[in-house]
N, CA and C atoms as an extended XYZ file, in Angstrom:
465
Properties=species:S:1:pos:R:3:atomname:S:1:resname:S:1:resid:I:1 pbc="F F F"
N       -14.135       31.635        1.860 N   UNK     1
C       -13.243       30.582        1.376 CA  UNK     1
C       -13.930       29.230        1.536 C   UNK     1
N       -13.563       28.394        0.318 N   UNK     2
C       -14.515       27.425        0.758 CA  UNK     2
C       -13.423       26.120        1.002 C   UNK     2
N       -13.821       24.631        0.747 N   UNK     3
C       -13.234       23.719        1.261 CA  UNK     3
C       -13.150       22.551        0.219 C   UNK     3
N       -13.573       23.572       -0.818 N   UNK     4
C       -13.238       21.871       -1.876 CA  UNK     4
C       -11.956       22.011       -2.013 C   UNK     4
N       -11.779       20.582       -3.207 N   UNK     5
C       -11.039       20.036       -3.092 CA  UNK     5
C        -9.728       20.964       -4.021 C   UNK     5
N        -8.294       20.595       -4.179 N   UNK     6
C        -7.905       21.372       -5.225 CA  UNK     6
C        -7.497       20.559       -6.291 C   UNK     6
N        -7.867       20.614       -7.603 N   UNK     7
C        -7.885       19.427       -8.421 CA  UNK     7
C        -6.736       19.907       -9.401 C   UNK     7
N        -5.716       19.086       -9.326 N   UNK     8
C        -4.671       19.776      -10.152 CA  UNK     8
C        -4.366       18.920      -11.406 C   UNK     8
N        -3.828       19.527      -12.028 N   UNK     9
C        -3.980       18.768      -13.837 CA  UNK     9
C        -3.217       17.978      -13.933 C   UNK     9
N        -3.953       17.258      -14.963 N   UNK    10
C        -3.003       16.008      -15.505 CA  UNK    10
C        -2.237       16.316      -16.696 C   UNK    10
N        -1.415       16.807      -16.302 N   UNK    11
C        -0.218       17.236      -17.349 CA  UNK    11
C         0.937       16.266      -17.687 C   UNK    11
N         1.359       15.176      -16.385 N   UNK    12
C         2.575       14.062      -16.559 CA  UNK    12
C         1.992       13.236      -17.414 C   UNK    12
N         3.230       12.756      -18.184 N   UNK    13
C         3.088       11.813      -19.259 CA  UNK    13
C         3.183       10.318      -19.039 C   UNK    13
N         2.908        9.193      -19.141 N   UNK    14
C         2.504        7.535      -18.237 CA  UNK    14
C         4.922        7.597      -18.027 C   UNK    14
N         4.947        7.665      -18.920 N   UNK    15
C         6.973        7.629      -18.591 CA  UNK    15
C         7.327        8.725      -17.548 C   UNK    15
N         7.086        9.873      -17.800 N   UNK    16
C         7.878       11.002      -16.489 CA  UNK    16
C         6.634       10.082      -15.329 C   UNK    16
N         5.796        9.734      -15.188 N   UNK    17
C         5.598        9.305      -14.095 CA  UNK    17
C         6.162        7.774      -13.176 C   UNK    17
N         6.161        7.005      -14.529 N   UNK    18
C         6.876        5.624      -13.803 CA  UNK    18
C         8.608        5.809      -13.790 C   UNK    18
N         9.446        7.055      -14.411 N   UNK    19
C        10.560        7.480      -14.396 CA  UNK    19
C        10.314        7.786      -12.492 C   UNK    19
N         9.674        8.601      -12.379 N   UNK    20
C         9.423        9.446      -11.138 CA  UNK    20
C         9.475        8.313       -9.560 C   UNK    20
N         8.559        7.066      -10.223 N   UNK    21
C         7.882        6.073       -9.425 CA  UNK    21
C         9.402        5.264       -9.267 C   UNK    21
N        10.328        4.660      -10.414 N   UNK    22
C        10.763        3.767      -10.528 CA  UNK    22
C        10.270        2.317      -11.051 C   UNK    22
N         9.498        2.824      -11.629 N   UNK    23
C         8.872        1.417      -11.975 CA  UNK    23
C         8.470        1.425      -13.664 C   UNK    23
N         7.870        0.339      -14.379 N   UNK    24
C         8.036        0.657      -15.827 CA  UNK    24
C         6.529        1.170      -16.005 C   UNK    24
N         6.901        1.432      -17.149 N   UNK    25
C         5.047        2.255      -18.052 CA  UNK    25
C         3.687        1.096      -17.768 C   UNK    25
N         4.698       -0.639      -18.082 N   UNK    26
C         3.797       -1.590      -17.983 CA  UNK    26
C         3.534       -1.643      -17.137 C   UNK    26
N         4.100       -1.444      -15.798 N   UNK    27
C         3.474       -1.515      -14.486 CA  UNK    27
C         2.167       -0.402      -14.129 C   UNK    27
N         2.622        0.696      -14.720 N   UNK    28
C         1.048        1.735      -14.220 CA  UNK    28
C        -0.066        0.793      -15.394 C   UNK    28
N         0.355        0.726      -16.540 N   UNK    29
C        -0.514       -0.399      -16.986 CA  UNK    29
C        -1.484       -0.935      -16.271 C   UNK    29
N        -0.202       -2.106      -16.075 N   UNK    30
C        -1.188       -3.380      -15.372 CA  UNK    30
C        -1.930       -2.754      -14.073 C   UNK    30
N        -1.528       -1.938      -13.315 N   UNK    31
C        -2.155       -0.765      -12.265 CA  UNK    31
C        -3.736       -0.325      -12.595 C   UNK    31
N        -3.518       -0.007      -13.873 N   UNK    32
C        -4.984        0.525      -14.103 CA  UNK    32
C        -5.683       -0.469      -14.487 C   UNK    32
N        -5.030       -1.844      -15.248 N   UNK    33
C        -6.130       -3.222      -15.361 CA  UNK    33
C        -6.820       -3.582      -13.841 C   UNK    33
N        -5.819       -3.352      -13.323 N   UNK    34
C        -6.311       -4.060      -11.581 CA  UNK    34
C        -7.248       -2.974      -10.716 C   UNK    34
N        -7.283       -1.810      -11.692 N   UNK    35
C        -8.617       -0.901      -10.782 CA  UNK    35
C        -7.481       -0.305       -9.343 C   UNK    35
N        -6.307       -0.147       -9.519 N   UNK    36
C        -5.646        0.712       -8.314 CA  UNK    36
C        -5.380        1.995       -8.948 C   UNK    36
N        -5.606        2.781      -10.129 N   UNK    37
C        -4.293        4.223      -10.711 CA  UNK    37
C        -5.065        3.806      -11.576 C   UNK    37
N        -5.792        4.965      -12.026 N   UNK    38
C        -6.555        5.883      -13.007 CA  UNK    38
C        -6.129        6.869      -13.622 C   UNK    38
N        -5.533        6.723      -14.287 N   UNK    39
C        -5.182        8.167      -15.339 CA  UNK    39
C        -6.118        9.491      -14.602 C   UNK    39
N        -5.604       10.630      -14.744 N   UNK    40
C        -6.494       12.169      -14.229 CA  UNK    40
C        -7.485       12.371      -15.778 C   UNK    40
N        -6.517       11.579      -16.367 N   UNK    41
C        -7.014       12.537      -18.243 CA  UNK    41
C        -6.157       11.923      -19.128 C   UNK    41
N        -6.866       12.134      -20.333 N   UNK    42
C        -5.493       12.239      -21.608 CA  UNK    42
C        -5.697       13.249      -22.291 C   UNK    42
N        -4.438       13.075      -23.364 N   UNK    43
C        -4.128       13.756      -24.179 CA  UNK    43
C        -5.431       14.056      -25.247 C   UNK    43
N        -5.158       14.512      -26.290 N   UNK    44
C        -5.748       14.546      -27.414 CA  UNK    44
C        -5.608       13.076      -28.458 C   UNK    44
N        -4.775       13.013      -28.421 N   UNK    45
C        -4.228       11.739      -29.280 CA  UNK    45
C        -4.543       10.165      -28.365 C   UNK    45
N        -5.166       10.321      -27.170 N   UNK    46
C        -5.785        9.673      -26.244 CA  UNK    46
C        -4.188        8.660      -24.762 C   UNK    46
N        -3.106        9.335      -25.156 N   UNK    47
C        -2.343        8.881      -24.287 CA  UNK    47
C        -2.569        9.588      -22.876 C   UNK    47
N        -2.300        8.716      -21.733 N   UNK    48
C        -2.735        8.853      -20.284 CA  UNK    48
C        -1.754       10.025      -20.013 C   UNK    48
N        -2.478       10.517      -19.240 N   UNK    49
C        -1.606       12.214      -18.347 CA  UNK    49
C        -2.264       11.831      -17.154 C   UNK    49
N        -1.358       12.199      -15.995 N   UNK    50
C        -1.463       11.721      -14.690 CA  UNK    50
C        -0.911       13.131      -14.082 C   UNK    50
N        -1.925       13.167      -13.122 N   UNK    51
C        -1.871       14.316      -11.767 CA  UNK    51
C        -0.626       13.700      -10.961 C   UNK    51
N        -0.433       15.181       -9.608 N   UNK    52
C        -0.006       15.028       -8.194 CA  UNK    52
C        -0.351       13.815       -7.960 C   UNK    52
N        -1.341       14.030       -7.661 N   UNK    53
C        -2.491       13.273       -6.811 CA  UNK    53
C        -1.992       11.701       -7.524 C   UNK    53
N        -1.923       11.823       -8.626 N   UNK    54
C        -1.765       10.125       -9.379 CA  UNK    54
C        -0.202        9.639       -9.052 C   UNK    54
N         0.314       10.579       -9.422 N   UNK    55
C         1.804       10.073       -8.716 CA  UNK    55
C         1.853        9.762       -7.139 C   UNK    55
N         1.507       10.336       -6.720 N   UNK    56
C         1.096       10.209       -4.923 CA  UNK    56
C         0.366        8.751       -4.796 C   UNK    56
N        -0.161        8.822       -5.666 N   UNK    57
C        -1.200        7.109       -5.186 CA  UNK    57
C        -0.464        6.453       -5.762 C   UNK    57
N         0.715        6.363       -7.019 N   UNK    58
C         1.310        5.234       -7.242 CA  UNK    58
C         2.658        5.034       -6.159 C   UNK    58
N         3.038        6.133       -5.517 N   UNK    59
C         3.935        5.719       -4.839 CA  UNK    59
C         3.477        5.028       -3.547 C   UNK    59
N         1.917        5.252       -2.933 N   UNK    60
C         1.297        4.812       -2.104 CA  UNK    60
C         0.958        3.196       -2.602 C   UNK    60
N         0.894        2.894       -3.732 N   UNK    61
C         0.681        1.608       -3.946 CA  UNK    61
C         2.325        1.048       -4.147 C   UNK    61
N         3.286        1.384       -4.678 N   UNK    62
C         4.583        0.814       -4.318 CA  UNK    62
C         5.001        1.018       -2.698 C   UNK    62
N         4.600        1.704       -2.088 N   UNK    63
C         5.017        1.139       -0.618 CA  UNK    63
C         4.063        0.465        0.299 C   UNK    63
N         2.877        0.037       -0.284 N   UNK    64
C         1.870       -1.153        0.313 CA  UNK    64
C         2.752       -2.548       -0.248 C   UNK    64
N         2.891       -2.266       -1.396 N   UNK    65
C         3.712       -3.669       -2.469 CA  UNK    65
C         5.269       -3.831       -1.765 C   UNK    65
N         5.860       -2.896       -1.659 N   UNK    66
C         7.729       -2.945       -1.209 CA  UNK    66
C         7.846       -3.247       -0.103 C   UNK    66
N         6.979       -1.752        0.593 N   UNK    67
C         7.714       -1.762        1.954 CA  UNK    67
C         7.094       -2.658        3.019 C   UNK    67
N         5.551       -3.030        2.711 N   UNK    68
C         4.398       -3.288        3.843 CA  UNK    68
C         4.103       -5.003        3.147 C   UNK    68
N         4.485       -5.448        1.844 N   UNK    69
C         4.268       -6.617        1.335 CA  UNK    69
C         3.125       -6.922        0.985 C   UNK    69
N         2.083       -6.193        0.858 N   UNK    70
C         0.889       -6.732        0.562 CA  UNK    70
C         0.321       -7.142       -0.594 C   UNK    70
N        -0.092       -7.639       -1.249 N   UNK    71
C        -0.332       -8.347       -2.848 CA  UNK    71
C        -1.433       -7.438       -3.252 C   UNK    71
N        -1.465       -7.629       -4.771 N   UNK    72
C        -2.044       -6.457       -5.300 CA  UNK    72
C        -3.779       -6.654       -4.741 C   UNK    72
N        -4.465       -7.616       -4.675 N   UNK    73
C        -5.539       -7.532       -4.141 CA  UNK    73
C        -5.997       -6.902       -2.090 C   UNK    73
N        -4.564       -7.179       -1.615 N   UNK    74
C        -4.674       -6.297       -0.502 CA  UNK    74
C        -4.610       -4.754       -0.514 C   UNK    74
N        -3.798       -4.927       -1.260 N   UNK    75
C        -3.540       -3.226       -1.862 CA  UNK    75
C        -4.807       -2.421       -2.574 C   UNK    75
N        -5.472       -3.099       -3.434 N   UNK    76
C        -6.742       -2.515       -3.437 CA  UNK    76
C        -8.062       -2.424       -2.294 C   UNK    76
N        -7.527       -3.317       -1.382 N   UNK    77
C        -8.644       -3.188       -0.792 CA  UNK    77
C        -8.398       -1.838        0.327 C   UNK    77
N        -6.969       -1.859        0.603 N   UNK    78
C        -6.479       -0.816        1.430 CA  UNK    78
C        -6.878        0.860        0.760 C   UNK    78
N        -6.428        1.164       -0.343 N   UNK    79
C        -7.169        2.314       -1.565 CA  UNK    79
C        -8.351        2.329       -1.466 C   UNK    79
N        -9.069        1.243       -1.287 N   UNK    80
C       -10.551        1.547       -1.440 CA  UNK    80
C       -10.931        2.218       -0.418 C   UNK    80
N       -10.375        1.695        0.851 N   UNK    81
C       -10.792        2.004        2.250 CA  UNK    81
C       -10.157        3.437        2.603 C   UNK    81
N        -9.341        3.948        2.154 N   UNK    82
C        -8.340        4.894        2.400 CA  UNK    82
C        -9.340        5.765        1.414 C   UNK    82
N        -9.626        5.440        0.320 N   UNK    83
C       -10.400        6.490       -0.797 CA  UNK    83
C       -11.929        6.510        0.087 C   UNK    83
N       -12.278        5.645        0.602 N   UNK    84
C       -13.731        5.906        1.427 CA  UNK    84
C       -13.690        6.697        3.115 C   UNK    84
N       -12.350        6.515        3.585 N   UNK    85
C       -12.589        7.311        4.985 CA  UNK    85
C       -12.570        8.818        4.019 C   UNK    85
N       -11.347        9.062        3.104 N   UNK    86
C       -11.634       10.266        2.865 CA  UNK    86
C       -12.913       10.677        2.651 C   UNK    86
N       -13.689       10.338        1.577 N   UNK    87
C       -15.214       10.738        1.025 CA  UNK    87
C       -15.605       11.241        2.502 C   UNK    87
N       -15.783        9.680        3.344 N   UNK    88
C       -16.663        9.996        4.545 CA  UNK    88
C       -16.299       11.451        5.758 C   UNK    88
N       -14.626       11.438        5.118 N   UNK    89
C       -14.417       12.892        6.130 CA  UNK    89
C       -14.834       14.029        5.471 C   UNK    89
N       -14.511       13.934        3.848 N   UNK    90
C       -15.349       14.842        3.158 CA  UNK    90
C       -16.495       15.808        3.695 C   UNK    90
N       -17.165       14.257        3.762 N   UNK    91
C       -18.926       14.047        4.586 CA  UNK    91
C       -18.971       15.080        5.168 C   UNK    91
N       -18.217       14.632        6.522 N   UNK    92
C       -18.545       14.819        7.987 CA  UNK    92
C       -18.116       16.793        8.191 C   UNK    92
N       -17.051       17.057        6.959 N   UNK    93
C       -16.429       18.527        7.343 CA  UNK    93
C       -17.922       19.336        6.672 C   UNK    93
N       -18.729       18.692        6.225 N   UNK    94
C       -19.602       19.319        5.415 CA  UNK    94
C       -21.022       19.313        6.603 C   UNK    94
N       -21.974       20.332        6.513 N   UNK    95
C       -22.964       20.390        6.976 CA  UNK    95
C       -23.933       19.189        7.331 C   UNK    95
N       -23.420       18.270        8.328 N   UNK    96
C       -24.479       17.223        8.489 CA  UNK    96
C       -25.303       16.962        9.749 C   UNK    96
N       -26.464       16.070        9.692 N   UNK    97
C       -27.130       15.676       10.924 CA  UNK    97
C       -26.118       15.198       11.581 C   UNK    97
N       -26.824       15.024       13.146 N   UNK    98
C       -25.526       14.359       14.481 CA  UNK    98
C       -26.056       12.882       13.270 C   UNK    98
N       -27.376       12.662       13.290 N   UNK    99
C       -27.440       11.434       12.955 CA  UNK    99
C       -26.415       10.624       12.144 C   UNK    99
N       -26.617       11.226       10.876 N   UNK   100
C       -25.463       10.911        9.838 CA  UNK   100
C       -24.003       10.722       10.515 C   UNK   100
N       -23.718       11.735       11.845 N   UNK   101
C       -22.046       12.047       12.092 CA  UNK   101
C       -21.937       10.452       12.625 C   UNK   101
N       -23.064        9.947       13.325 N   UNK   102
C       -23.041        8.659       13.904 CA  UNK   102
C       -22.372        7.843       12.888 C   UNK   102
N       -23.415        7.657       11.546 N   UNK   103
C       -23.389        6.603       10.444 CA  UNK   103
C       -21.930        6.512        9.785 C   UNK   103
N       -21.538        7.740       10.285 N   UNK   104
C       -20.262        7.671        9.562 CA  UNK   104
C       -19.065        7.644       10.487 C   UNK   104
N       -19.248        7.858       11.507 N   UNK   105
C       -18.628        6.978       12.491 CA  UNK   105
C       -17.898        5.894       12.769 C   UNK   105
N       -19.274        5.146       12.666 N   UNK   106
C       -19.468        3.625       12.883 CA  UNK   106
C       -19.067        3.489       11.592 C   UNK   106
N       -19.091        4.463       10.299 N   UNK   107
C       -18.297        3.490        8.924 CA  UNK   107
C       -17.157        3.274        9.188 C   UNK   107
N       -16.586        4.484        9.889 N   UNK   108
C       -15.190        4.511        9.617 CA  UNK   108
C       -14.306        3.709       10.566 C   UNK   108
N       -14.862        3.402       11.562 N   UNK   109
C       -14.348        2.370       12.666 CA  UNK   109
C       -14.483        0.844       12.049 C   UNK   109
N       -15.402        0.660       11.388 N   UNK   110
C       -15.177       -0.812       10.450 CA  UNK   110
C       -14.618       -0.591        9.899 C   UNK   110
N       -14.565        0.320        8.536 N   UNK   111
C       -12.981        0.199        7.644 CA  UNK   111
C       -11.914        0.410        8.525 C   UNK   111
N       -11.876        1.023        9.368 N   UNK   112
C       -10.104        0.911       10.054 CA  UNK   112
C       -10.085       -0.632       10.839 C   UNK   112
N       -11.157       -1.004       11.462 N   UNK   113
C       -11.265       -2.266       11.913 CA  UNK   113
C       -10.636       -3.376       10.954 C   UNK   113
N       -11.419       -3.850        9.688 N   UNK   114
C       -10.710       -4.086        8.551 CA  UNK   114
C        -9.354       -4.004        8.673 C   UNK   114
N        -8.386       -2.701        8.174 N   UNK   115
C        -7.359       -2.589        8.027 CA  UNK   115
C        -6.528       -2.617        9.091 C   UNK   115
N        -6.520       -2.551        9.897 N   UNK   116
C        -5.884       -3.146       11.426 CA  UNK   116
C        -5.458       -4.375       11.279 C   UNK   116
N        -7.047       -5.218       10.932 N   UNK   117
C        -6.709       -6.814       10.384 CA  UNK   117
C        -5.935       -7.201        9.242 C   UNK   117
N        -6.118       -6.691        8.576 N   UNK   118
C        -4.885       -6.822        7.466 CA  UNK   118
C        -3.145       -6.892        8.191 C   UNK   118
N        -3.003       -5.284        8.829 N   UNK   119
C        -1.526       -4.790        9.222 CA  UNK   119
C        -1.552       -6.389       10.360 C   UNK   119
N        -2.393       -6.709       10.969 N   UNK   120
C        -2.175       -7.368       11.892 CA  UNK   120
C        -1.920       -8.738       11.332 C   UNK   120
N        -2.469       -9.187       10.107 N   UNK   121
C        -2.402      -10.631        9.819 CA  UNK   121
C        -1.183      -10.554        8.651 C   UNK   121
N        -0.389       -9.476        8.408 N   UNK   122
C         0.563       -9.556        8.040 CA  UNK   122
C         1.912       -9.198        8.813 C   UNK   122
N         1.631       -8.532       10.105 N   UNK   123
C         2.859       -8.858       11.035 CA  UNK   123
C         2.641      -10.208       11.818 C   UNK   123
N         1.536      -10.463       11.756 N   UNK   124
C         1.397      -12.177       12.489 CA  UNK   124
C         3.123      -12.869       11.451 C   UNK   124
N         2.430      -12.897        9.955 N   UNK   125
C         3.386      -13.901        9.119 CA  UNK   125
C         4.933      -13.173        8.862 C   UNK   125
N         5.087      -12.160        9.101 N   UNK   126
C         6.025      -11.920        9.408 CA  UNK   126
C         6.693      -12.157       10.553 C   UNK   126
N         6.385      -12.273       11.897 N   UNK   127
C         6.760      -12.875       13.073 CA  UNK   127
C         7.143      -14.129       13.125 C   UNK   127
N         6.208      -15.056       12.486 N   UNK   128
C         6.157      -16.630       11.790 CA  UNK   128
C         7.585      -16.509       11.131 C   UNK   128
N         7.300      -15.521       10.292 N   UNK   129
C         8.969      -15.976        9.114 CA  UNK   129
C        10.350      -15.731       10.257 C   UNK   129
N        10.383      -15.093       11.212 N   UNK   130
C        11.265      -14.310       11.863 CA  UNK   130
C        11.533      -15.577       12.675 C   UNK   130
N        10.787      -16.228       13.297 N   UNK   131
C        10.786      -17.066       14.163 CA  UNK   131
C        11.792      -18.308       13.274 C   UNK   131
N        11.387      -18.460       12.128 N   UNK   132
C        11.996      -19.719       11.084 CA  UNK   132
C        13.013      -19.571       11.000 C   UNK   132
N        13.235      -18.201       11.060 N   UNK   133
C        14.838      -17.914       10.863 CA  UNK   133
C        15.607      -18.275       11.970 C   UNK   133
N        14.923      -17.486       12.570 N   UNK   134
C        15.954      -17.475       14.331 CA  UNK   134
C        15.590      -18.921       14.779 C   UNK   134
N        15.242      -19.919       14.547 N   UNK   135
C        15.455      -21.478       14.674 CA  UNK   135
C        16.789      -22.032       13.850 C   UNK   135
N        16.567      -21.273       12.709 N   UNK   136
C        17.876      -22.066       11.825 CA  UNK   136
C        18.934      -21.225       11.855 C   UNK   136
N        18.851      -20.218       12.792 N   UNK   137
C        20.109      -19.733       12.550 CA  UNK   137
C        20.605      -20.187       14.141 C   UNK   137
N        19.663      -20.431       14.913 N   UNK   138
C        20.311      -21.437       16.486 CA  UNK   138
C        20.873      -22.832       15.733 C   UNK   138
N        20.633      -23.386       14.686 N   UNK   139
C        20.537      -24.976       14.312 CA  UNK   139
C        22.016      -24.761       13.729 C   UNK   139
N        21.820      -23.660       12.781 N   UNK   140
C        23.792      -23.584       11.767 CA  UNK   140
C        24.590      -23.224       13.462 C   UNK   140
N        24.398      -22.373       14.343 N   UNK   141
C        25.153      -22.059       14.999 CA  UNK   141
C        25.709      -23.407       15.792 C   UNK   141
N        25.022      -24.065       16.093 N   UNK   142
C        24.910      -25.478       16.792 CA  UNK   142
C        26.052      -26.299       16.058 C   UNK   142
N        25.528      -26.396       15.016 N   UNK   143
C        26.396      -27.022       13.684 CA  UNK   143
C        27.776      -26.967       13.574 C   UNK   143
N        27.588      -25.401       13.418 N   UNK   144
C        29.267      -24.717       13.529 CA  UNK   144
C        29.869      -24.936       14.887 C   UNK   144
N        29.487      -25.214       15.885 N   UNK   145
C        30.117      -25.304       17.024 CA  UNK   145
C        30.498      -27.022       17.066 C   UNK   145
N        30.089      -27.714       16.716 N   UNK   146
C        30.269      -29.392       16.549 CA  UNK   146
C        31.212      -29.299       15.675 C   UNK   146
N        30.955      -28.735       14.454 N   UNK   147
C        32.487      -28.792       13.522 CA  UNK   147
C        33.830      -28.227       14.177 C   UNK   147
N        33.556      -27.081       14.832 N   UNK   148
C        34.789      -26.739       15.445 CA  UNK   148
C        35.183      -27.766       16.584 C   UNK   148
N        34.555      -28.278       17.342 N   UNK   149
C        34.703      -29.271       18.406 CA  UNK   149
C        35.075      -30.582       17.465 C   UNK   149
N        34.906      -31.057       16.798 N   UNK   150
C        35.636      -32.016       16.044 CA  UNK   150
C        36.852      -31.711       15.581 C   UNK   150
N        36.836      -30.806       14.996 N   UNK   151
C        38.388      -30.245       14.367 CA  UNK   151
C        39.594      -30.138       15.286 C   UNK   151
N        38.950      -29.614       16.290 N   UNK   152
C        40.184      -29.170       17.543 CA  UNK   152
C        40.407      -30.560       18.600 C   UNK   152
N        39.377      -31.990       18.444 N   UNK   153
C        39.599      -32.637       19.272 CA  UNK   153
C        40.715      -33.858       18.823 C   UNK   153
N        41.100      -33.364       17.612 N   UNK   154
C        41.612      -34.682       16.697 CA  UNK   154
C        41.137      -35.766       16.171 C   UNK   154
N        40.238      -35.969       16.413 N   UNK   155
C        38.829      -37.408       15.649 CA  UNK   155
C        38.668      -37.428       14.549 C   UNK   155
């Protein structure tokens, strides 16, 4: 038995997939202008057919975008890095020198290094925003307590 990969067809049509995603046709579009979602294949008539695998990465790029906030140029850089530890584990399950196991090592601890910095410099500004809030929501509370203290003192 061996260990490649299992490459399954691109049979979905660009609609059953952004139906699937929630999102419109123009969006896998603009997806593939920006180098994140590659079609698996097309048709004959040359319309895009999209794999598992392609639906899986667009929902992986709507929850970098929704859930994690990152803009489409963070988001590619995260895919890239995520598409390169794989290769490099690829690598490593495959017959190699210790040497190489090193090189790829040390790759993969900089790309996660990298992406650490990312998760990290976007819960930094999220903490920032959290903080803005919870100032102005001490400032209305403040507020509201002076209005009620006026109201009830007769002034």
């Amino acid at each position: 038995m061996t260990d490649q990969p299992v490459v399954t067809a691109a049979r979905y049509r660009i609609g059953e997939v952004a139906e699937r995603a929630g999102v419109t046709t123009r969006t896998l579009r603009y997806y593939e202008e920006c180098g994140l979602l590659n079609p698996a294949g097309h048709s004959p008539g040359g319309g895009r057919r999209y794999s598992e695998a392609d639906a899986a990465r667009l929902l992986r790029i709507i929850e970098l975008r929704d859930v994690m906030g990152f803009n489409l140029e963070q988001i590619g850089e995260i895919l890239r890095s995520e598409d390169r530890l794989a290769d490099l584990k690829a690598e490593a399950q495959r017959g190699i020198s210790e040497a190489r196991r090193h090189e790829i090592l040390l790759e993969a601890i900089a790309i996660n290094d990298r992406m650490r910095g990312l998760a990290r410099d976007k819960a930094a500004a999220l903490r920032q925003f959290q903080a803005e809030l919870e100032e102005k929501a001490e400032l209305y509370r403040r507020r509201a307590e002076e209005l009620n203290l006026l109201a009830g003192s007769g002034t």
